[in-house]
C-alpha positions as CSV (number, residue, x, y, z in Angstrom):
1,X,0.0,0.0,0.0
2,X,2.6,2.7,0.5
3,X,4.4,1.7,-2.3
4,X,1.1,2.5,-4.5
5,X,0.3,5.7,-2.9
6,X,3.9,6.5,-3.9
7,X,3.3,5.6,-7.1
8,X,-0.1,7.7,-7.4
9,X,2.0,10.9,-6.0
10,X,5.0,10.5,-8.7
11,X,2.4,10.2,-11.3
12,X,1.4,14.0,-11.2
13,X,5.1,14.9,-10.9
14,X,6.3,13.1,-13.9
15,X,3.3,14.7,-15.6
16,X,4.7,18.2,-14.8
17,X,8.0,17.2,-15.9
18,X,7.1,16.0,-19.0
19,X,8.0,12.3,-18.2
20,X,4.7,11.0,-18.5
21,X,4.3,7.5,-19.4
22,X,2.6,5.9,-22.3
23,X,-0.9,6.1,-20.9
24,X,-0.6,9.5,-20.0
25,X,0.4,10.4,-23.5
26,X,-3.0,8.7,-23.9
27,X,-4.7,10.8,-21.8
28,X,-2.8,13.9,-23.2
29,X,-3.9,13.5,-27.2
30,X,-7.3,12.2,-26.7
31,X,-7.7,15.5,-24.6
32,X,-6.5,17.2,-27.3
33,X,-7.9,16.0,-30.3
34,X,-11.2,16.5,-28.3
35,X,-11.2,19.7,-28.1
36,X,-10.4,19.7,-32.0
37,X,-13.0,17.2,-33.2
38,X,-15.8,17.4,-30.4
39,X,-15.0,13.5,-30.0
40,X,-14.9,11.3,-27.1
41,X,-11.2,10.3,-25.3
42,X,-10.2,7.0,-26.2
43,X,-6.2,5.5,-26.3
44,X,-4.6,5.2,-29.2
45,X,-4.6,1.5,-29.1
46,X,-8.5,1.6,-29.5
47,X,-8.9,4.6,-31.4
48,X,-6.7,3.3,-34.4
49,X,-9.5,0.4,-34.6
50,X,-12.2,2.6,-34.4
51,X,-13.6,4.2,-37.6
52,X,-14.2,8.2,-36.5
53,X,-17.0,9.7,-39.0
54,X,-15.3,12.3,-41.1
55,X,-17.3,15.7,-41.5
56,X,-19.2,16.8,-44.7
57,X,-16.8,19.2,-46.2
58,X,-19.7,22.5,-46.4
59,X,-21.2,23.3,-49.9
60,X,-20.7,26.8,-50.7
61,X,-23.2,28.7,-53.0
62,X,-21.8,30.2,-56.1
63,X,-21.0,33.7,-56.1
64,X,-21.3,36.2,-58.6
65,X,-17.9,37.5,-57.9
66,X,-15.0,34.7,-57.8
67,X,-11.4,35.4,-58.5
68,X,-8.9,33.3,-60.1
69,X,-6.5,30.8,-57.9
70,X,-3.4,33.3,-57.8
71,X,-0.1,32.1,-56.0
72,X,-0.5,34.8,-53.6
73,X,2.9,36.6,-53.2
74,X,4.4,36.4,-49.7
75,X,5.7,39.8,-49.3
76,X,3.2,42.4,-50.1
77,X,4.8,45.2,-48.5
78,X,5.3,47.4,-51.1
79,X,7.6,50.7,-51.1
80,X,6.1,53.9,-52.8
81,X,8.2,55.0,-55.6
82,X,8.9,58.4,-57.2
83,X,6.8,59.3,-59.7
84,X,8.4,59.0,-63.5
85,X,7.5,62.3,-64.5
86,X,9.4,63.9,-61.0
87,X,13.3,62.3,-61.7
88,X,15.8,63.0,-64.5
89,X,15.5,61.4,-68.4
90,X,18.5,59.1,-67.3
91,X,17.0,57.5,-64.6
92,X,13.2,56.9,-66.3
93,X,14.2,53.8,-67.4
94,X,15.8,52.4,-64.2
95,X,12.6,53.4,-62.0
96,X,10.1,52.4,-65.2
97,X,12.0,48.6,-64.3
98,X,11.3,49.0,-60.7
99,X,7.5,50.1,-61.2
100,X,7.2,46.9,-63.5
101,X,8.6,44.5,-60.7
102,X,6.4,45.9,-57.9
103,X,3.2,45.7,-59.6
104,X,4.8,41.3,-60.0
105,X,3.1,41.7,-56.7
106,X,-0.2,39.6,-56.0
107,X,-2.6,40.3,-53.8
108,X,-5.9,38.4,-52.0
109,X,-9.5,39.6,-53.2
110,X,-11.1,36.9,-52.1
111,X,-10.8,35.7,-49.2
112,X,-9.9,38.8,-47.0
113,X,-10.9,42.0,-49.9
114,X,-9.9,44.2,-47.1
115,X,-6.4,42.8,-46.2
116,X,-2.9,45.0,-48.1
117,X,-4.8,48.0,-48.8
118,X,-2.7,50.4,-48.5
119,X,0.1,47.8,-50.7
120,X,-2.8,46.9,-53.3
121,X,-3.6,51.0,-53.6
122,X,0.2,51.5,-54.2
123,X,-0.1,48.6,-57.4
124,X,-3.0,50.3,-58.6
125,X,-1.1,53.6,-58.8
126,X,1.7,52.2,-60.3
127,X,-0.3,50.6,-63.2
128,X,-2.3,54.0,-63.6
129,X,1.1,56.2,-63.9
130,X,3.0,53.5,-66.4
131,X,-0.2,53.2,-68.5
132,X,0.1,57.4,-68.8
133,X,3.8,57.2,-68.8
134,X,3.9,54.8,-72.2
135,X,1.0,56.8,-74.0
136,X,2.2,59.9,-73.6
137,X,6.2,59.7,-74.0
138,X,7.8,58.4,-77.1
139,X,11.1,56.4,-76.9
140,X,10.5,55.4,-73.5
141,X,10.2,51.4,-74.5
142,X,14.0,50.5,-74.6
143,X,14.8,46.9,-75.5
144,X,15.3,46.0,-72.0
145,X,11.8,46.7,-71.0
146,X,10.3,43.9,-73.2
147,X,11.5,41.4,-71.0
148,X,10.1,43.1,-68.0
149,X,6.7,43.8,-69.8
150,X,5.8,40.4,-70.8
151,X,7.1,38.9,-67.5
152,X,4.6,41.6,-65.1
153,X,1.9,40.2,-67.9
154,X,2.2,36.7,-67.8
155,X,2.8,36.8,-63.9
156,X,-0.8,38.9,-63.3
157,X,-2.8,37.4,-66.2
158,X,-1.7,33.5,-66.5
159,X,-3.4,31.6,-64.0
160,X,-5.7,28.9,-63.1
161,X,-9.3,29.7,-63.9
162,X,-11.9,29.3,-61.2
163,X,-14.5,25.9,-62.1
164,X,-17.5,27.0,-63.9
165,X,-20.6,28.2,-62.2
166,X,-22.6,26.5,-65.2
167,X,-20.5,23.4,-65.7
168,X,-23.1,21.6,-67.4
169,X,-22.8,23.4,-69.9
170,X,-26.4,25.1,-70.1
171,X,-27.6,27.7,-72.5
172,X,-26.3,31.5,-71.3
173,X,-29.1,34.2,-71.1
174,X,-27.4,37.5,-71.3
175,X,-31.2,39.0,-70.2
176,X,-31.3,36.8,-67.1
177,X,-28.3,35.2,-66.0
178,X,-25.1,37.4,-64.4
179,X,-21.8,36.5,-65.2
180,X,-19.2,35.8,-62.7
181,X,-17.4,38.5,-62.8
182,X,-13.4,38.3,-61.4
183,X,-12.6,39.5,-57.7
184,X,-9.2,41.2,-58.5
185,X,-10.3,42.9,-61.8
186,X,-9.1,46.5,-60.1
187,X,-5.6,45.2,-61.0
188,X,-5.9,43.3,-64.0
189,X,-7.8,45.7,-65.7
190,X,-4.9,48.4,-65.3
191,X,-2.6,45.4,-66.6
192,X,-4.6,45.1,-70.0
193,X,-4.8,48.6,-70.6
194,X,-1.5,48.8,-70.0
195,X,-0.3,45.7,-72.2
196,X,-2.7,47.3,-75.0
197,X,-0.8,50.0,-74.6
198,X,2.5,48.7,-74.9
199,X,1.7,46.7,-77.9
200,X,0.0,49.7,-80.2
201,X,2.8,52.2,-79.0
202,X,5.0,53.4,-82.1
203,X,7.7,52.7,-80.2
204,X,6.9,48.9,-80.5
205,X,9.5,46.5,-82.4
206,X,7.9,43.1,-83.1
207,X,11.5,42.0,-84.0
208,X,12.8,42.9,-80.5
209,X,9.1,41.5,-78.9
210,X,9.2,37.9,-80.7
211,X,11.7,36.9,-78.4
212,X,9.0,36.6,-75.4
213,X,5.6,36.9,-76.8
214,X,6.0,33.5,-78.3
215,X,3.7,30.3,-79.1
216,X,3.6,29.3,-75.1
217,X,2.6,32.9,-74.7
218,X,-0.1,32.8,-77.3
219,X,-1.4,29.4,-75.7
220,X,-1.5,30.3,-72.7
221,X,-3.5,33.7,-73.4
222,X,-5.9,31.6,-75.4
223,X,-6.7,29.4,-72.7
224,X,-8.0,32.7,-70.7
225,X,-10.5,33.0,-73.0
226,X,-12.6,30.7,-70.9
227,X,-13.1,33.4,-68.5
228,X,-16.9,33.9,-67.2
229,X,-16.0,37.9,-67.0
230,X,-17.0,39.4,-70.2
231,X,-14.8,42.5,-69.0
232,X,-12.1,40.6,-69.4
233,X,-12.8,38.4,-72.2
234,X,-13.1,42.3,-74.4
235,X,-9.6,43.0,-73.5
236,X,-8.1,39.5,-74.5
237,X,-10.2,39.5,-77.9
238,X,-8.3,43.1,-78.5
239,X,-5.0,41.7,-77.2
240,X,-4.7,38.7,-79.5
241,X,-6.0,40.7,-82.2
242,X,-3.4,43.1,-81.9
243,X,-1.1,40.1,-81.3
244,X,-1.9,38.4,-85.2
245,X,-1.7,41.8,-86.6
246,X,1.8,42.8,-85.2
247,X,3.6,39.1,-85.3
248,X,3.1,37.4,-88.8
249,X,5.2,34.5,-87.8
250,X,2.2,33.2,-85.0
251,X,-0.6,34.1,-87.5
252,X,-0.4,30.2,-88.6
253,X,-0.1,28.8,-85.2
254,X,-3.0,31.0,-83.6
255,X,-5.0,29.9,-86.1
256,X,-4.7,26.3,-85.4
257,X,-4.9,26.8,-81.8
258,X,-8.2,28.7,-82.1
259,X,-9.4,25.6,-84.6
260,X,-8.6,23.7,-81.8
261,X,-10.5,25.0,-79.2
262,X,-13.5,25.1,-82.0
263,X,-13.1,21.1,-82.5
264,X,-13.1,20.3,-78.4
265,X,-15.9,22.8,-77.9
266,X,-18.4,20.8,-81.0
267,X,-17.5,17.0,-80.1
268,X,-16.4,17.2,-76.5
269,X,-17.4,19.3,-73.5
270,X,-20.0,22.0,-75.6
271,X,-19.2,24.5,-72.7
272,X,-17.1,27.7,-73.5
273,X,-17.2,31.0,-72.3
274,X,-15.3,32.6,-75.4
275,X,-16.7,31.4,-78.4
276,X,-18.5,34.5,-79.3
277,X,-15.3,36.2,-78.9
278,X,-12.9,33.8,-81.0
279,X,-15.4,34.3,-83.8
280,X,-15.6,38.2,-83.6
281,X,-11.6,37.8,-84.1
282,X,-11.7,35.4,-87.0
283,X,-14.5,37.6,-88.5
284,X,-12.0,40.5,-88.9
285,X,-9.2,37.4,-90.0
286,X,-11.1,36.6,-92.6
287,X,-12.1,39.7,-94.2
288,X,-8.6,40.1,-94.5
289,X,-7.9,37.1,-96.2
290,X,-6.5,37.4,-99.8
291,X,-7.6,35.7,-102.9
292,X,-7.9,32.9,-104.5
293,X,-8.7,31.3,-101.0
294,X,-6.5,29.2,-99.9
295,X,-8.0,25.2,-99.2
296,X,-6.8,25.1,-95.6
297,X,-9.4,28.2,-95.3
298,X,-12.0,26.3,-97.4
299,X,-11.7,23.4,-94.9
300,X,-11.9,25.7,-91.7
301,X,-15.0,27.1,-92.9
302,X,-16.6,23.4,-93.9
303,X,-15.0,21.3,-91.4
304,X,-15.4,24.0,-88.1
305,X,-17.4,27.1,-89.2
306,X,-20.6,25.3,-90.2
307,X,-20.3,22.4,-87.6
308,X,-20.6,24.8,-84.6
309,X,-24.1,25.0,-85.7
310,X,-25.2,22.0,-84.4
311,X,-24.5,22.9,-80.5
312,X,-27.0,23.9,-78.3
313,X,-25.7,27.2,-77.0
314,X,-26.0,28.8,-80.7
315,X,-27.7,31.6,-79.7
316,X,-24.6,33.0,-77.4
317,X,-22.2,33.7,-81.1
318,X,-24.8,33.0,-83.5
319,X,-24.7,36.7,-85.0
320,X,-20.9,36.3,-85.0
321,X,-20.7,32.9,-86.8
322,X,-23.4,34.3,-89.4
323,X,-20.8,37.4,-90.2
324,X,-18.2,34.8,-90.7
325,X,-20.0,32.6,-93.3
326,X,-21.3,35.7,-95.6
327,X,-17.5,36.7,-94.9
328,X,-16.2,33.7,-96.6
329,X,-19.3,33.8,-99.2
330,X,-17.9,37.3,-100.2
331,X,-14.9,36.3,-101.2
332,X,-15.9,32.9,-103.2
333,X,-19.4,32.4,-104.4
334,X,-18.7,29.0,-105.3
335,X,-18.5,27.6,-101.8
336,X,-22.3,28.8,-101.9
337,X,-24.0,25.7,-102.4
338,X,-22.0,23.1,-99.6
339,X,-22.8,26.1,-97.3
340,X,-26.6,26.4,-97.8
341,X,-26.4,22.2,-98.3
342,X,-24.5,22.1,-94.8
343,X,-27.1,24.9,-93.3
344,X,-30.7,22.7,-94.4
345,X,-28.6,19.3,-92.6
346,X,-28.4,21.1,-89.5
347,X,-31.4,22.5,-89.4
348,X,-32.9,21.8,-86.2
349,X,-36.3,20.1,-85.9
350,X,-37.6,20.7,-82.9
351,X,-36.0,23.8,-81.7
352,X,-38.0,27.0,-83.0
353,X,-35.9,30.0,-81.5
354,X,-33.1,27.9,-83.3
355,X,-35.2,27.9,-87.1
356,X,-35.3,31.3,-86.6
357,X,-31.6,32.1,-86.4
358,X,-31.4,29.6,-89.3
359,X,-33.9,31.8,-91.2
360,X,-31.8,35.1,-90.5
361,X,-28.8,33.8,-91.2
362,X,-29.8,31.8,-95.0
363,X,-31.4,35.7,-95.9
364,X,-28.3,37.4,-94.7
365,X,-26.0,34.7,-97.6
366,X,-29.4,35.1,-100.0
367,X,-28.8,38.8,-99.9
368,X,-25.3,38.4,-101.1
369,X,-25.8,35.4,-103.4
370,X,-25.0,35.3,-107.3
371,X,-27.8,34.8,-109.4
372,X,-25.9,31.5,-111.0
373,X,-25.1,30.0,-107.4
374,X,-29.0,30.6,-106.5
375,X,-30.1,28.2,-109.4
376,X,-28.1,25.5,-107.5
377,X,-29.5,25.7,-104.1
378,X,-33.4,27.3,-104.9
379,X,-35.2,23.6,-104.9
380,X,-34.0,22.3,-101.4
381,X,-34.1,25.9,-100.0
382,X,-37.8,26.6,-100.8
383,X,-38.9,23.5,-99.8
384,X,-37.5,24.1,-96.4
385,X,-38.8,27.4,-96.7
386,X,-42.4,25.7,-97.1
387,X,-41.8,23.8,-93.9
388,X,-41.4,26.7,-92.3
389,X,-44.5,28.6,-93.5
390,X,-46.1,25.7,-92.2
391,X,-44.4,25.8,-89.0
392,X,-47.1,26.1,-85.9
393,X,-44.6,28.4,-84.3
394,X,-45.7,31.6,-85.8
395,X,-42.2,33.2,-85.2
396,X,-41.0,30.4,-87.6
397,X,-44.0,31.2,-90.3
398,X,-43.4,35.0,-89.3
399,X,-39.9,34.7,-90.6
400,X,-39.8,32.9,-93.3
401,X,-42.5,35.0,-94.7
402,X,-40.5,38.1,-94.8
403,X,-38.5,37.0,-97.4
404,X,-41.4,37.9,-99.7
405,X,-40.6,41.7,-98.5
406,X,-36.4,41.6,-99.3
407,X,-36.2,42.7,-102.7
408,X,-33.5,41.0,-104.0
409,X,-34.4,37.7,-103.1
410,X,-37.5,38.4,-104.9
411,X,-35.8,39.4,-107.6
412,X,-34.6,36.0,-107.8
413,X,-37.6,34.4,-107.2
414,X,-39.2,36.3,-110.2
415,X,-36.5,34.5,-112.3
416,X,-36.9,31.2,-111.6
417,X,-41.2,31.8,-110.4
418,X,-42.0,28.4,-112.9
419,X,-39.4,26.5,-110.2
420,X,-40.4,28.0,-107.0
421,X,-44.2,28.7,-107.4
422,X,-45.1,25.3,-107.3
423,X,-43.2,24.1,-104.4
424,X,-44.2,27.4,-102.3
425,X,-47.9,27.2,-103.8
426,X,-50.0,24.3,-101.5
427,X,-48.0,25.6,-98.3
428,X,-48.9,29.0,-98.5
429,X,-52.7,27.9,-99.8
430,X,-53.5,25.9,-97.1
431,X,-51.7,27.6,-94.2
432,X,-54.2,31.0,-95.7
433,X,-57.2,29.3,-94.2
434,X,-55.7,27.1,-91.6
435,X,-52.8,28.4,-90.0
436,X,-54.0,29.4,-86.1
437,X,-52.1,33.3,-86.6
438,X,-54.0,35.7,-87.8
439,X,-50.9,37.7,-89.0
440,X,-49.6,34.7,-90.9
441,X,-52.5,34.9,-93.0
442,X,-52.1,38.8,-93.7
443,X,-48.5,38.0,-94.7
444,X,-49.4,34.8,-97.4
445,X,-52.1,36.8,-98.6
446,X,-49.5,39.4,-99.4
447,X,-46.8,36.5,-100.7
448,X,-49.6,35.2,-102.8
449,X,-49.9,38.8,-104.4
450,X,-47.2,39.2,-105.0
451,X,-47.0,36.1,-107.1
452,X,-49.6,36.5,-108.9
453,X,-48.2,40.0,-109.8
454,X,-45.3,37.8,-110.7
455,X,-46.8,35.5,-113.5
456,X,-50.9,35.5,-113.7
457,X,-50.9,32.1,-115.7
458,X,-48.6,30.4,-113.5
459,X,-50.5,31.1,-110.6
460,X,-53.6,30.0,-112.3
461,X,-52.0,26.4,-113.6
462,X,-50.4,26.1,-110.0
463,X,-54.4,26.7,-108.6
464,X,-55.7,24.1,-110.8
465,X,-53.0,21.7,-110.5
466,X,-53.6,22.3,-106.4
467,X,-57.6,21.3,-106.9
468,X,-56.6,18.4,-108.8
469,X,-54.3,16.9,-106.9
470,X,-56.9,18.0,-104.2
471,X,-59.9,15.6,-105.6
472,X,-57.2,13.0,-106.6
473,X,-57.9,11.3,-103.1
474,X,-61.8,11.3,-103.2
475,X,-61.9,9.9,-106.6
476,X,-60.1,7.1,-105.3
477,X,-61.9,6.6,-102.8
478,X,-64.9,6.6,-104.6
479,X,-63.9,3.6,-107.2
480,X,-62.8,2.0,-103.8
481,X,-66.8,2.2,-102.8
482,X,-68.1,1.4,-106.0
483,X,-65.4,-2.2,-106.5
484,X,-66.6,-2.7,-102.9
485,X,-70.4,-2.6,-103.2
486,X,-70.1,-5.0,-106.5
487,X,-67.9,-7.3,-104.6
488,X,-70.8,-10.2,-102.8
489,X,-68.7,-9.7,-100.0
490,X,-69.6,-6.1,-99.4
491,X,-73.5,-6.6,-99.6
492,X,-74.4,-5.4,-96.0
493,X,-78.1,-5.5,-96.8
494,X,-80.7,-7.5,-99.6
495,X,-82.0,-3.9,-100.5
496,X,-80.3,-2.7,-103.6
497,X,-79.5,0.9,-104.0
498,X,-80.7,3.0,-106.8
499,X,-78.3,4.3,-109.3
500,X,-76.8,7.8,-109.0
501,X,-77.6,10.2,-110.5
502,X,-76.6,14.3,-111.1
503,X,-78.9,16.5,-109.8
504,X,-79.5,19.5,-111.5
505,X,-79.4,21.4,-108.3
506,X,-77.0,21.5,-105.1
507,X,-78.3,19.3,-102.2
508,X,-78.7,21.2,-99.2
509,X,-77.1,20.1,-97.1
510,X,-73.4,20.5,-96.1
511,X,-71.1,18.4,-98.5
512,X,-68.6,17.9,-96.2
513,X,-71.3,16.1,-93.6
514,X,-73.3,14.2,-96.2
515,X,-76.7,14.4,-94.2
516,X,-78.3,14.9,-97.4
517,X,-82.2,13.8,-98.0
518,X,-80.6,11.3,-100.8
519,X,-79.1,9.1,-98.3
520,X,-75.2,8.6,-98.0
521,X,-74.8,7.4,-101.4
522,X,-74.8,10.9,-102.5
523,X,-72.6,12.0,-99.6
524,X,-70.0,10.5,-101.3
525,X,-70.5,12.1,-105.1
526,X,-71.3,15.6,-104.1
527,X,-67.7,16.6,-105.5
528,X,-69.2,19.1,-107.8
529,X,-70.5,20.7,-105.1
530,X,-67.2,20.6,-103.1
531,X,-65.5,21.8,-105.4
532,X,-67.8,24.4,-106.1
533,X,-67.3,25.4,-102.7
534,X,-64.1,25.5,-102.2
535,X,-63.6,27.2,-105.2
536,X,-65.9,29.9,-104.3
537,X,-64.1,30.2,-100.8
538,X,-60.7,30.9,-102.4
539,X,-61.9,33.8,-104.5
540,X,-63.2,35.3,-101.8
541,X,-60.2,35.6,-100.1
542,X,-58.0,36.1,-102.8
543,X,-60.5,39.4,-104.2
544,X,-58.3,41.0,-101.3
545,X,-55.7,40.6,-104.1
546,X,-57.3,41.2,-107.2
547,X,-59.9,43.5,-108.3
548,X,-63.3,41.8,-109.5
549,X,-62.6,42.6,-113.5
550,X,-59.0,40.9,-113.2
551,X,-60.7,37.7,-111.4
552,X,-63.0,37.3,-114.2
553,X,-60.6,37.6,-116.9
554,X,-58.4,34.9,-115.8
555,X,-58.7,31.1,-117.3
556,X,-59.8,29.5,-113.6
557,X,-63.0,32.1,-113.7
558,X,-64.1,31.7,-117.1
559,X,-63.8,28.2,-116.6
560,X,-65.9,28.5,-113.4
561,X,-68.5,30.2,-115.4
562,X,-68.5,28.1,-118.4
563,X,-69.4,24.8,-115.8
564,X,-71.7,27.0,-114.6
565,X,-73.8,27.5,-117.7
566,X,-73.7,23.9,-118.4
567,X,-75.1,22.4,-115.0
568,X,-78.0,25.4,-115.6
């Protein structure tokens, strides 16, 4: 017994020594990593058997305002220069070099916004003064500030992106949704400006330059444009524009590089923020592009151009894709008809907003289309063209519909009326008294006007070609009756039926219904009276287009009056 009380009073003693023994370290870390993880004290020998429930890491909303993952620098104490304009011509150059070092400097807008103020308002001030200093001061960028230039550039700009706030790649509304715009654009604008700057100054020797604005370079400033900030996705569509003007030797390799991006964005991940972009700069590319074109252009166009129709967020560049097609149409009408051919495969079938860009964008290459390469392309066209009048949509209808108002294209149409007429003809004729939009009948009355404006007898063979193909159906229908009531098998009663025969005067009743006092027999042969009809009802409408002497002059209503006469 005393030698265990002994015991119990060393143990505290060789606790406050730091001799504890091995249970007492026990003690001493389950304590501890208590306190950390809110978890019960158990020995190690236990607790390594023991499986301890690790915490949910906490979802975070998305925020309109992210930043890029900068390497933070790790001192951000920054010393307050003289300003350039205050020291001697001799030593501009030297203090020009230490204002582009400092501002290598990276700060934290994300996580603490408020932390290095006073450092990240001295960085702001020295972008502000150098961006003043080269616009305003000729011979001030020596050959040993290129170096420097490019470095503070790629040390602010090139870094990791932050993930997507739409990663599934959903369609962008610029009216609804708000782009992520970037934490620490205070300094990166000021470093665009001044890299703008730089690059447009007189001063600027591309010889000197190629040295360090070089293919990584041109990669790497590429792969920014997958920025969500439009802000800064304008600056780096001016930068690399500025870039393929100044160095000829990239011109090749940006080109490729941008083809790239084109070919993962169709067949692989159909998410990217700078498409719209991209295209604005090949837009300008292409206009400058000499002639004869060269094939590698003919297969960008065919083989990248035209597939980026087919993805889902079209509407985001659309108007810039369109501006690049009628670019290359410009320069050589021949590659006309495998764009139109291309445009009519892609169209999409069950996506109207879509048919309507495709509508906008065939008028804008119809507006600049040779009268030879129309010819090729005017069959397949127009029949899409009848689809769409036909379209329930009414934007669709609505759309294709003013074409009839575009002069030119109607031009064309008046050339080649005996091809087009008939394939327009029973689409707009039947959509006049069926289509649900009032509107879209106001606008085929006025295409059907116009085409009889166009060619009179045309119009007239189209009408009577429509009726007959029209009546086609019923006439069959009625030798299918008459084989089937001679047939034994057919007989559904012993009573025979009287023969049929004309009346010299309409039934009244409805011949559509067939309730007539003749019994259904005659139901089934009152085409005279159908047609009569209907005939009757399409003169009506279409006296909106004629006046009444230039209705009864034509072939249809002399006919008309002529059957008349003889059933009287």
């Amino acid at each position: 017994m005393p030698n265990k009380n002994k015991k119990e009073k060393e143990s505290p003693k060789a606790g406050k020594s730091g001799k504890s023994s091995k249970e007492g370290q026990d003690v001493v870390e389950s304590e501890i990593s208590s306190r950390k993880n809110s978890l019960a004290a158990v020995p190690s020998t236990v607790s390594s058997k023991i499986k301890v429930p690790v915490p949910q890491p906490i979802v975070k909303k998305d925020k309109r305002q992210n930043s890029s993952r900068f390497s933070v620098s790790n001192n951000r104490e920054l010393q307050k220069l003289p300003s350039l304009k205050d020291v001697p011509p001799a030593d501009q150059e030297k203090l020009f070099i230490q204002k582009l070092r400092q501002c290598c400097v990276l700060f934290d807008f994300v996580s603490d916004p408020l932390s290095d103020l006073k450092w990240k308002e001295v960085k702001r001030a020295a972008l502000s003064e150098m961006v003043e200093y080269i616009t305003h001061n000729r011979n001030v960028i020596t050959e040993p500030i290129y170096p420097e230039v490019v470095h503070m550039f790629a040390v602010n700009m090139f870094r990791t992106l932050p993930p997507s706030s739409n990663p599934t790649g959903a369609e962008f509304d610029p009216e609804e949704d708000e782009p992520t715009l970037e934490a620490a654009w205070p300094h990166l604008q000021l470093v665009y400006e001044f890299f703008l700057r730089f690059l447009e100054s007189p001063d600027f020797q591309p010889n000197i330059a190629k040295k360090y604005i070089d293919q990584k370079f041109v990669l790497q400033l590429l792969e920014l444009f997958d920025s969500e900030d439009p802000r800064e996705r304008d600056f780096l569509k001016t930068t690399l524009h500025r870039i393929y003007g100044k160095f000829l030797g990239l011109r090749a390799y940006i080109r490729k590089q941008i083809n790239n991006i084109f070919y993962r964005f169709i067949y692989e991940t159909e998410h990217h923020n700078g498409i719209a972009e991209l295209l604005e700069i090949l837009g300008s590319i292409i206009n400058g592009f000499a002639l004869p074109l060269k094939e590698e252009h003919k297969i960008f166009l065919l083989k990248v151009l035209l597939p980026l129709h087919k993805v889902k967020s079209l509407s985001v560049y659309h108007p810039q894709l369109a501006y690049c097609v009628v670019q290359f149409l410009e320069k050589d009408s021949t590659l006309t008809e495998p764009v139109v051919m291309a445009l009519l495969k892609y169209w999409p079938k069950t996506h109207s907003p879509k048919e309507v860009m495709f509508l906008n964008e065939l008028e804008e290459i119809l507006d600049v289309i040779e009268p030879s390469e129309f010819v090729k392309i005017m069959e397949p066209l127009f029949r899409q063209l009848a689809k769409c009048v036909s379209s329930p949509h009414f934007q669709v209808a609505e759309r294709a519909l003013y074409y009839w108002n575009n002069e030119y294209i109607m031009s064309l149409i008046s050339d080649n009326a005996a091809k087009i007429l008939p394939i327009m003809f029973p689409s707009l004729y039947r959509n006049s008294k069926t289509h649900w939009n009032k509107t879209i009948h106001g606008l085929i009355y006025n295409a059907l006007k116009l085409f009889m404006e166009m060619n009179q007898k045309l119009f007239d063979d189209c009408t009577q070609q429509f009726k007959a193909e029209k009546l086609k159906p019923r006439k069959n229908r009625r030798r299918t009756g008459l084989s089937c009531a001679a047939s034994p098998s057919c007989l559904r009663t012993s009573t025979p039926r009287a023969p049929w025969r004309p009346t010299a005067e309409p039934t009244s009743c409805s011949p559509r219904t067939g309730a007539s006092p003749g019994g259904p027999r005659q139901a089934a042969d009152a085409t005279p009276v159908l047609d009569s009809v209907e005939n009757t009802y399409f003169l009506c409408h279409t006296n909106q287009l004629h006046s009444q002497s230039e209705l009864s002059s034509t072939p249809f209503c002399r006919q008309q009056r002529t059957s008349a006469s003889a059933r009287d």
